[in-house]
N, C-alpha and C positions, 0 to 999 in steps of 0.2 A: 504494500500500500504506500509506503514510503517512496517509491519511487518509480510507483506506475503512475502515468497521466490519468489512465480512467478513473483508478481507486484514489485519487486524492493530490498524489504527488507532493506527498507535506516536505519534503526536503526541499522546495522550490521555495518555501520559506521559512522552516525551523530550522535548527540547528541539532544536532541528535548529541552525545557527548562522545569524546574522542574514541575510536575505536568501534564505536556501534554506527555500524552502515559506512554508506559512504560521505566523505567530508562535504562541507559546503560554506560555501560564505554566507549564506541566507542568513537573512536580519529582518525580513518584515515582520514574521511572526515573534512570540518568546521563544528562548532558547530551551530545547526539552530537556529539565533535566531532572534525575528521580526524585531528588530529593524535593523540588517544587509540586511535580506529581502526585506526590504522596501524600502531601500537604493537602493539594485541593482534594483527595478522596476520589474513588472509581464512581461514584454517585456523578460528583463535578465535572468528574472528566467527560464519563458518557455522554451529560447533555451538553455540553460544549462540542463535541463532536456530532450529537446528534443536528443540535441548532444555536451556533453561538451567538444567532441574532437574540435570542432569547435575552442574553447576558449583555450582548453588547450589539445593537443594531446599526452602528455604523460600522461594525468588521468587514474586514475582506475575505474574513473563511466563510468557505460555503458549505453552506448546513447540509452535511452528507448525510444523515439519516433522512430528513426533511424531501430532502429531491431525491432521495436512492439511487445516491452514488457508493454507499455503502451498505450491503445488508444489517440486516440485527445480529449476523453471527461475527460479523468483522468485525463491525464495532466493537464488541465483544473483546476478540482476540487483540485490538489493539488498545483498547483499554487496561487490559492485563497488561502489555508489552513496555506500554508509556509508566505504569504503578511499579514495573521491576527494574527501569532504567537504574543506571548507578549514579 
C-alpha cells in the first residue's frame, strides 16, 4: 500500500523511519513514526485512514475507506503495520 499508486501510495508523502520500506524525502504529510502511532491508538489511526476529513477537512489525504480505495481488511492490516513501527 505504501507504495502502490492505487492503494494509497503514502510514501508520496510520509516519511516511514529508516530502514522500513523504501526512503523518501516526503514532507507533506507527518513523518510515521511508532512511537507517535501509538500514541494516537488503532481506534485514531483507522479513522484517519478511513476519513481524515472527519478530523481535518482541509487535508490532502484522501479518505481511502470513504471512496474505496482501501478495503476494511487493508485498512486493517495497515493499521496494525503503522501501531508496530519502531
Amino acid at each position: 500500500m505504501f507504495v502502490r499508486a492505487d492503494k494509497g501510495h503514502c510514501i508520496a508523502c510520509h516519511q516511514l523511519p529508516e530502514g522500513i520500506g523504501p526512503a523518501t524525502r516526503a514532507d507533506l504529510g507527518p513523518r510515521l513514526e511508532g512511537a507517535r502511532m501509538r500514541r494516537l491508538g488503532k481506534d485514531a489511526l483507522r479513522s484517519l485512514i478511513v476519513d481524515p476529513m472527519r478530523a481535518n477537512p482541509d487535508t490532502v489525504m484522501p479518505p481511502f475507506g470513504r471512496h474505496h480505495i482501501l478495503e476494511p481488511t487493508e485498512i486493517d492490516r495497515l493499521v496494525e503495520f503503522l501501531h508496530a513501527l519502531p
